[in-house]
C-alpha positions, 0 to 999 in steps of 0.5 A: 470196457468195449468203446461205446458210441451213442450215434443217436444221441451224438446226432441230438447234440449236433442238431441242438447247437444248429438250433440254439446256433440259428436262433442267436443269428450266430454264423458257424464262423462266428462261433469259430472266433468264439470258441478256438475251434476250427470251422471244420472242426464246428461242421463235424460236431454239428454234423455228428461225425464226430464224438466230441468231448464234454470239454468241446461241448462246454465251450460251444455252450459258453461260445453260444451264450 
């Protein structure tokens, strides 16, 4: 199976964990503390330039409450 990327939806996953992010008041760092992952790593993924697992996307879940 050729490798598939769905950018657009990459991107809605990002702008949703911005959103539910800034509603909480919780920082990128906070969520960093959080979760383990690195602050890069958080900017990339809310960023879309990255296609994150649903492991990674678990975890910012339960980091965000």
């Amino acid at each position: 199976m050729a490798q598939f990327r769905d950018q657009e939806f990459i991107s809605k996953v990002g702008k949703n964990i911005v959103r539910i992010r800034n509603e909480k008041k919780i920082t990128q760092e906070e969520l960093m503390d959080r979760t383990g992952l690195t602050l890069s790593q958080v900017g990339r993924i809310e960023r879309a330039e990255v296609n994150t697992s649903i492991s990674m996307i678990v975890l910012i879940a339960r980091g965000l409450g």
